[in-house]
C-alpha angles and dihedrals in degrees: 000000000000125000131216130204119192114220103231126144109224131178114217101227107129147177093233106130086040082059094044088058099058095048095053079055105052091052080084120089109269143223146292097171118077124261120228126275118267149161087266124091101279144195106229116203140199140182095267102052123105132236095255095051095060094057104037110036116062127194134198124201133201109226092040094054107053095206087051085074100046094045126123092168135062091234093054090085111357095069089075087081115095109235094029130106131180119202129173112070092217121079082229097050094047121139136180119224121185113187094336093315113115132217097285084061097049134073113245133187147169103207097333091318104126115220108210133162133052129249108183124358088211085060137054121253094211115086117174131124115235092225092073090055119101079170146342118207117212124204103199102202127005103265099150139061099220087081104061130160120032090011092103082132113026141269141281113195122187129205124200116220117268125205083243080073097046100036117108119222097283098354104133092192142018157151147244119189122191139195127169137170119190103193098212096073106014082253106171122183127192119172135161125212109202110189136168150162112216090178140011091263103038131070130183137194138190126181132174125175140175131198125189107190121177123192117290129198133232132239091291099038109251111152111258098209120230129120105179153144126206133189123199128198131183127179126198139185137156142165140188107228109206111306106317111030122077112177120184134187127202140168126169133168132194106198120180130193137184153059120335136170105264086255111031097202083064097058097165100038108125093245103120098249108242138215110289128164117200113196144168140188129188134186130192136169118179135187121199115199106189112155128174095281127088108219085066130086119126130177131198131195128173115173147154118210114191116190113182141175113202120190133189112156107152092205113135095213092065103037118150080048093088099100148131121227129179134161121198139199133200124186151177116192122180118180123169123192117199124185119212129181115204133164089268099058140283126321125205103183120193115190118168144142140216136190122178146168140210128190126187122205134186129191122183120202099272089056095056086041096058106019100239128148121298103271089218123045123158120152131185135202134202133181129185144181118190136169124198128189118206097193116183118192109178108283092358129079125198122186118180118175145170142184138191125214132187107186123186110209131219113275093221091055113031094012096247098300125158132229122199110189131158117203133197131214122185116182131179135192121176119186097234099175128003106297089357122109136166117217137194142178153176128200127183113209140201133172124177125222109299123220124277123265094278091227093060089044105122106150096273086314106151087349123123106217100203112203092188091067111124126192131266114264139164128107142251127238136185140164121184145149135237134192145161123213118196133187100026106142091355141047093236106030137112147222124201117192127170132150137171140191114206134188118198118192113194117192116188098016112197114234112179111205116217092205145341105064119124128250106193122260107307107048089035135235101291106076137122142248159110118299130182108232120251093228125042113232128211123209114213129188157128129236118200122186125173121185120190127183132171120168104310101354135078136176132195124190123181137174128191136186127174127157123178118222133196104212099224096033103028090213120128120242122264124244110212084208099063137004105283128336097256134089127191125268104284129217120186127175107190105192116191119187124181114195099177144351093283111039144056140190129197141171127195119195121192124194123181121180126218117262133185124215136187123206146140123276127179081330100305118109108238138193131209146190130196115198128223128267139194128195132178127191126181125184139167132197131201132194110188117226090226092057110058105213099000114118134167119207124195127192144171112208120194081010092187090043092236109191112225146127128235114262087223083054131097107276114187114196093213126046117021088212089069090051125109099234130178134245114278114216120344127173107201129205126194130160110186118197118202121179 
């Protein structure tokens, strides 16, 4: 076995006892009542959410989580979430990681759009600038059926903002201006948010923005290479129709230009970076039928989503890197809840179904020149029917579900081949104490053979198509406990207490070799390909989180643990887009203080402790270990009383200017130039004008 060490300097300040803390308190039993609202990532709660969904679905929201809106980077705000981690510094290097499984094992969408596919896995295959996002909802684990395909791991689902958000009681039009400067890498951001309510049943939006980033450095200094502009639109319309119809219309793009390392997830390697361009459209139109019955509301959602990277970089020493890669997806979802009340409880029933496609094309230099076909095309299809129960019985919750999926795989990685495969879920929850409730719950999973990697898309060209591949299974179990305490010092004040402890089994889990493979006699032994591994892995963890808030101040403490384990080996699976699944186990405090009416004050502290993992790569056994970290930001916002809707934020963001690198990055054991590391430290400005 060899062993790597990364070269990372790391103090060894931490947030341990903080942590600690949070875990003594989340030994109580925990809450079934919502907390405040605060400036911390929250649960928000209505009257209609179950149970389950409180507890294990987290959102956060722009305007309550100041460096939400001041983020240009995924991390900048989901990380809050426990369970969750971000790697890639780059926005177009961003990647979501829930408990250790990365983005092509998630569920992603932009108002109900999925994003599917992947295009480089030296690149990230979410583009989406921040700034559109009024939330973005995680499902940490899959715990529910109406997920389905891609979701082994959960879901993360972002909304754009919408002029009912920004619309003031009776205004009929209005406007947000934006303006915003990080000091690491001269970023400066400038948008406009035109809104407006011509009548009492349509609403319309307009956004533009524009980021100039230049490159930044990390703790040490070293140049993080990126030269770039980006424009963002987004496009809303929506109308009620009589009593019972509501239609809406939406289309928004995130389109980035400009100079990136030649792989981005190696920001500081000596290759000159080269002229790349990231960009995504998606479309949506969705109907609402809710008459006054109960047993009707239906949802509607059509949309085309398009993610490209487009390359021309005209340098020799990279040629055969000129290309253009897209993936697109195109969907129809149809869900329908209907709300029965019987002599045996309530019944909140959820039937939908979903069919989708997603087609993957590749075009090198000489197709644009000279117009030809794309060299690589590969599609998929799925298409599902569930049906959830949501049955309350007094104090006790049931929730049974199943699902049904008949994917359709890629024909240059499984050969075509279909895979029919139902799938069952059963959760409970039981009020054991005022506020206080226990959960569990079992999901079973499935995901079909993804695309290729749309770069590597030729047509089966070097490309071993394996017709034995079989889909990833297994199933996904968690029991917890939640609570809320009031009252406890004061006579107004709040105590949020929830933890969790999960166990995901994976069967079947797709590896896709970049080489070495071999491809018979004739096409040689160093091809590439998606395998099945030999052994079936099983992810454990907890998840505390622990939410106090008394008058002006609030305080959120969190703590989060997942490893991944093969059971022959016991070594964890490897991510081709980064070094290892797993993260060390992560500690956060969030502390929000508001002194007066205009002005707030927050801190955010991030621990991360070190972890070693051992798994195989390119045949060897290899073990790695990710040091600690430690990162502390600190930010204040102030809306003055004479200015009605204007506000200035401030924030200092890795004030120690700790230099690290995620534990969900590229790590490369090495050589630290070839390493993904973070910012060091960057003050951001923003002032933000709505009238």
């Amino acid at each position: 076995m060899r062993e790597v060490k990364l070269p990372i300097s790391s103090n060894q300040l931490t947030v341990l006892s903080m942590g600690v803390v949070a875990i003594l308190w989340t030994q109580a039993a925990s809450a079934a009542e919502a907390m405040p609202s605060t400036t911390l990532q929250t649960i928000t709660v209505t009257a209609n959410t179950s149970v389950r969904d409180k507890v294990q679905e987290d959102g956060v929201y722009v305007e309550d989580y100041t460096p939400a809106q001041q983020a240009s980077h995924l991390s900048d705000f989901l990380n809050v979430v426990p369970g969750v981690t971000i790697g890639g510094t780059s926005s177009v290097n961003q990647r979501i990681r829930i408990r250790g499984l990365e983005d092509s094992n998630l569920k992603v969408t932009v108002d109900g759009a999925r994003q599917e596919g992947k295009l480089f896995y030296h690149m990230g295959d979410i583009t989406i600038d921040p700034d559109l996002l009024k939330q973005a909802d995680v499902a940490v684990g899959n715990n529910s059926v109406t997920l389905g395909n891609d979701a082994l791991g959960g879901a993360v689902a972002f909304e754009t903002v919408d002029a009912a958000d920004l619309l003031k009681p009776g205004q009929k039009i209005g406007a947000k201006l934006k303006a915003g400067y990080a000091s690491n890498n001269d970023e400066l951001l400038t948008s406009a948010t035109v809104f407006g309510a011509p009548s009492d049943n349509v609403d319309l939006l307009a956004y533009y923005g524009k980021r100039d980033t230049s490159s930044g450095e990390d703790g040490e200094g070293r140049e993080l290479f990126e030269d770039s502009e980006s424009e963002s639109f987004l496009l809303k319309a929506g109308a009620y129709v009589g009593d019972d119809h509501h239609v809406g219309a939406s289309f928004s793009r995130t389109d980035k230009e400009g100079v990136f390392p030649f792989r981005p997830d190696f920001p500081s390697r000596s290759e000159p970076p080269i002229p790349q361009q990231v960009k995504r459209d998606t479309y949506t139109l969705d109907h609402n039928f809710n008459p006054a019955n109960s047993l009707i509301d239906v949802d509607t959602t059509v949309y085309q989503t398009e993610t490209q990277i487009l390359r021309d970089n005209g340098i020799e020493a990279v040629s055969g890197y000129d290309w253009d890669a897209k993936v697109k997806t195109t969907g129809v979802k149809i869900e329908n809840t209907s709300v029965i009340d019987a002599a045996s409880g309530r019944h909140k029933l959820i039937a939908g179904v979903e069919h989708y496609k997603k087609q993957s094309d590749f075009y090198t230099a000489e197709d644009r020149a000279t117009k030809l076909p794309a060299s690589g095309e590969d599609s998929a299809k799925n298409t599902s029917v569930y049906l959830e129960d949501q049955w309350q019985m007094g104090k006790l919750t049931l929730t049974p579900g199943v699902r049904y999926d008949r994917y359709e795989a890629p024909e240059f990685i499984a050969g075509g081949k279909t895979y029919d495969n139902v799938v069952g879920a059963l959760a409970a929850s039981y009020e054991i104490a005022p506020r206080t409730q226990v959960f569990a719950s079992y999901t079973q999973l499935f995901n079909g053979p993804d695309l290729s990697q749309t770069i590597f898309n030729r047509d089966g060209a070097g490309t071993v198509v394996n017709n034995d591949l079989k889909a990833e299974e297994g199933d996904n179990a968690e029991v917890g406990v939640v609570t809320t305490l009031r009252d406890l010092t004061t006579a107004n004040d709040s105590l949020q207490l929830s933890g969790k402890y999960f166990e995901t089994n994976i069967e079947n889990y797709i590896e896709f070799i970049r080489s070495g493979l071999s491809c018979g006699p004739n096409l040689g032994n160093d091809c590439q390909g998606a395998v099945n591994k030999d052994e079936d892995y099983k992810i454990k963890g907890v998840e505390l989180a622990a939410d106090y808030k008394v008058n002006n101040f609030s305080m959120g403490l969190s703590y989060a643990h997942a490893r991944s384990k093969g059971e022959d080996t016991g070594y964890s699976f490897y991510s081709q887009t980064g070094s290892g699944s797993d993260a060390g186990d992560k500690y956060m405090v969030n502390l929000a203080y508001q002194p007066t009416d205009t002005t707030e004050l927050g801190w955010r502290s991030t621990y991360v402790a070190p972890v070693t993992q051992t798994f195989i790569l390119r045949g060897d056994v290899t073990e790695l270990k990710k040091p600690s970290y430690d990162v502390h930001d600190i930010f204040m916002s102030y809306s003055p009383a004479q200015v009605d809707g204007l506000k200035a934020t401030v924030g200092v963001y890795n004030l120690f200017d700790e230099t690290y690198a995620s534990h969900g990055s590229r790590l490369n054991p090495a050589n630290a130039t070839a390493t993904d590391f973070e910012m060091g430290r960057n003050i951001k400005t923003s002032l933000t004008y709505q009238f």
